[in-house]
Short mmCIF file of the C-alpha atoms (twelve columns), coordinates in Angstrom:
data_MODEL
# 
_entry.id   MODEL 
# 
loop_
_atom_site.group_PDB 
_atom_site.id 
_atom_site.type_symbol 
_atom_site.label_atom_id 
_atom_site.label_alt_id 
_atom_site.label_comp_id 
_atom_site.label_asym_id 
_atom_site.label_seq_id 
_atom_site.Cartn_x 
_atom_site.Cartn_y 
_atom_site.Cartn_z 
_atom_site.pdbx_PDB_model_num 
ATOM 1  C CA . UNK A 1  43.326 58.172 63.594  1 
ATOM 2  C CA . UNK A 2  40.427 57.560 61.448  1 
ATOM 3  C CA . UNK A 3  38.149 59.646 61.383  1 
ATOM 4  C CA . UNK A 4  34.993 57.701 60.893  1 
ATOM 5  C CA . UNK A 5  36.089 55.330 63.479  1 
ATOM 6  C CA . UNK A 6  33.514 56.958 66.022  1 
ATOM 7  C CA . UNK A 7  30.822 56.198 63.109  1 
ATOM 8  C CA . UNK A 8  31.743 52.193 62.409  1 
ATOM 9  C CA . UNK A 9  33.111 51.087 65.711  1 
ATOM 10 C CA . UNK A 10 32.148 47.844 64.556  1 
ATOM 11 C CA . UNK A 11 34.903 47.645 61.627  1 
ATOM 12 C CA . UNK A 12 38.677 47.295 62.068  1 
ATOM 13 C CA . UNK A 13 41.277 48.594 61.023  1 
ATOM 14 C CA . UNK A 14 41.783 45.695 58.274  1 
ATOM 15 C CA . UNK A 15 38.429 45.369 56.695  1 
ATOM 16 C CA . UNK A 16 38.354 46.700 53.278  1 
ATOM 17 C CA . UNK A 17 34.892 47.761 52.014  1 
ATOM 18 C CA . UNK A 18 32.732 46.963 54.937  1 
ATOM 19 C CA . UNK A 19 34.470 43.923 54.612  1 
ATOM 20 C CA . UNK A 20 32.339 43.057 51.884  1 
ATOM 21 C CA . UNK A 21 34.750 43.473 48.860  1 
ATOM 22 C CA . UNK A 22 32.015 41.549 45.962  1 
ATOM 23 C CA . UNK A 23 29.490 43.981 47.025  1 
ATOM 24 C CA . UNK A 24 30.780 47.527 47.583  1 
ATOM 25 C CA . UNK A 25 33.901 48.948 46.334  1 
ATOM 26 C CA . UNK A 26 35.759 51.360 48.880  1 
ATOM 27 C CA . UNK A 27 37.876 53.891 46.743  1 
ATOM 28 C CA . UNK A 28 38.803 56.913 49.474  1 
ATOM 29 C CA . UNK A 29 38.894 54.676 52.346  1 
ATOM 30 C CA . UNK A 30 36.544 55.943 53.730  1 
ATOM 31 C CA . UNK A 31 32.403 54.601 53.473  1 
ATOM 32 C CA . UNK A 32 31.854 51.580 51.292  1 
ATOM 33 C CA . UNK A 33 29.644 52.272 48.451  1 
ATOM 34 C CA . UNK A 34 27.812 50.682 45.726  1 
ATOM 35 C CA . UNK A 35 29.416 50.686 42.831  1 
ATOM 36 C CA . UNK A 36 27.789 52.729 39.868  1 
ATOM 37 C CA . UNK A 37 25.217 51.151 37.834  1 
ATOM 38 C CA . UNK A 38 25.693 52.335 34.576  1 
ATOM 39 C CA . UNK A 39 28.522 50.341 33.559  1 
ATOM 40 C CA . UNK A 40 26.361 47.173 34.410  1 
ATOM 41 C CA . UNK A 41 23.082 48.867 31.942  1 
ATOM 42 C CA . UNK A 42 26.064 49.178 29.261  1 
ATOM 43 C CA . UNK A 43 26.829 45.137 29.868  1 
ATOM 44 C CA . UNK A 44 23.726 44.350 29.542  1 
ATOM 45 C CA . UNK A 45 23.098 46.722 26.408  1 
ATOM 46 C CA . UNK A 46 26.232 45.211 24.695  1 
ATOM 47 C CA . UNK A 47 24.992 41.286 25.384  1 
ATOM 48 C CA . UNK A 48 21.772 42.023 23.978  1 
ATOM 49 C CA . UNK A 49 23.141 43.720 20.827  1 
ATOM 50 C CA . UNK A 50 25.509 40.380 21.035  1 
ATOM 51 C CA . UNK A 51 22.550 38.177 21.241  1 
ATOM 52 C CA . UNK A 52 20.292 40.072 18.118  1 
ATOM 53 C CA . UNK A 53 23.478 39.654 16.328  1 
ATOM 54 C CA . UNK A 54 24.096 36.142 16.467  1 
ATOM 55 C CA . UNK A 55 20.174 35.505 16.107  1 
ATOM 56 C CA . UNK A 56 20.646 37.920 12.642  1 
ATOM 57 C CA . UNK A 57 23.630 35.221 11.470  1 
ATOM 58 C CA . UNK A 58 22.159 31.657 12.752  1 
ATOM 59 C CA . UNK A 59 18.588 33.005 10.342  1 
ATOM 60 C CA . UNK A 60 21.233 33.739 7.566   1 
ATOM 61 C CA . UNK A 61 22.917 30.613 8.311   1 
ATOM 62 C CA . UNK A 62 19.751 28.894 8.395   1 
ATOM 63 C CA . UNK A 63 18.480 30.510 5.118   1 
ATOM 64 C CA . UNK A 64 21.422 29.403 3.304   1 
ATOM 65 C CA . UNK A 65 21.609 26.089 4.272   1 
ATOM 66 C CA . UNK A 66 17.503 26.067 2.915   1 
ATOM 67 C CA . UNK A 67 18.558 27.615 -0.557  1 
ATOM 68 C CA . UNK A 68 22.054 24.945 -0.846  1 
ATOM 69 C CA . UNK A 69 19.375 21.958 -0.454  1 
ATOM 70 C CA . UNK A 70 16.893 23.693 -2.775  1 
ATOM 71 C CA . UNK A 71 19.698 23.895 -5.631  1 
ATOM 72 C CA . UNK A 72 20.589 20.541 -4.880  1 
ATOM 73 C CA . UNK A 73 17.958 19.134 -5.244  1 
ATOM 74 C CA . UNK A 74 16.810 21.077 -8.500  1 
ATOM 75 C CA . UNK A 75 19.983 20.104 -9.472  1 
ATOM 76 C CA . UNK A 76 19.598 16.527 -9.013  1 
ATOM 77 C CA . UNK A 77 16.391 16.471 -10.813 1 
ATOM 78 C CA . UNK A 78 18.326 18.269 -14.265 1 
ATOM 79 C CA . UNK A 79 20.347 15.552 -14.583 1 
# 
C-alpha cells in the first residue's frame, strides 16, 4: 500500500509525478517536486559566456575584414 495514498486520493496508482512529468520530477516515488534550480542558473551562465564569446569573434571578424579592405585599397593606390 502506499503510503501517501491517504494524502493524494486524487492520484492513481499510474500517474508519475503528479502526472505532470515536464514540470516536476518524482525520484522516490513518493511527492513530486520541482526540480533544482541551479542547474538551470548554470545554463543560463554557460549561454551567456557563449553569447560574449561569439560577440568577442564576429568584432574580430569584423575588424579584420576593415583592415583586409584598408590594405587593399592602399594597395591598389601603390600600383
Amino acid at each position: 500500500m502506499d503510503p501517501l495514498a491517504d494524502d493524494y486520493p486524487f492520484y492513481t496508482p499510474y500517474q508519475f509525478a503528479g502526472n505532470n512529468p515536464i514540470q516536476y520530477i518524482d525520484l522516490d516515488g513518493k511527492e513530486p517536486t520541482l526540480p533544482a534550480t541551479p542547474s538551470f542558473f548554470n545554463f543560463s551562465i554557460t549561454i551567456k559566456t557563449t553569447i560574449q564569446e561569439i560577440k568577442k569573434l564576429l568584432i574580430r571578424f569584423f575588424t579584420l575584414t576593415v583592415l583586409l579592405k584598408i590594405l587593399k585599397m592602399k594597395n591598389l593606390n601603390l600600383k
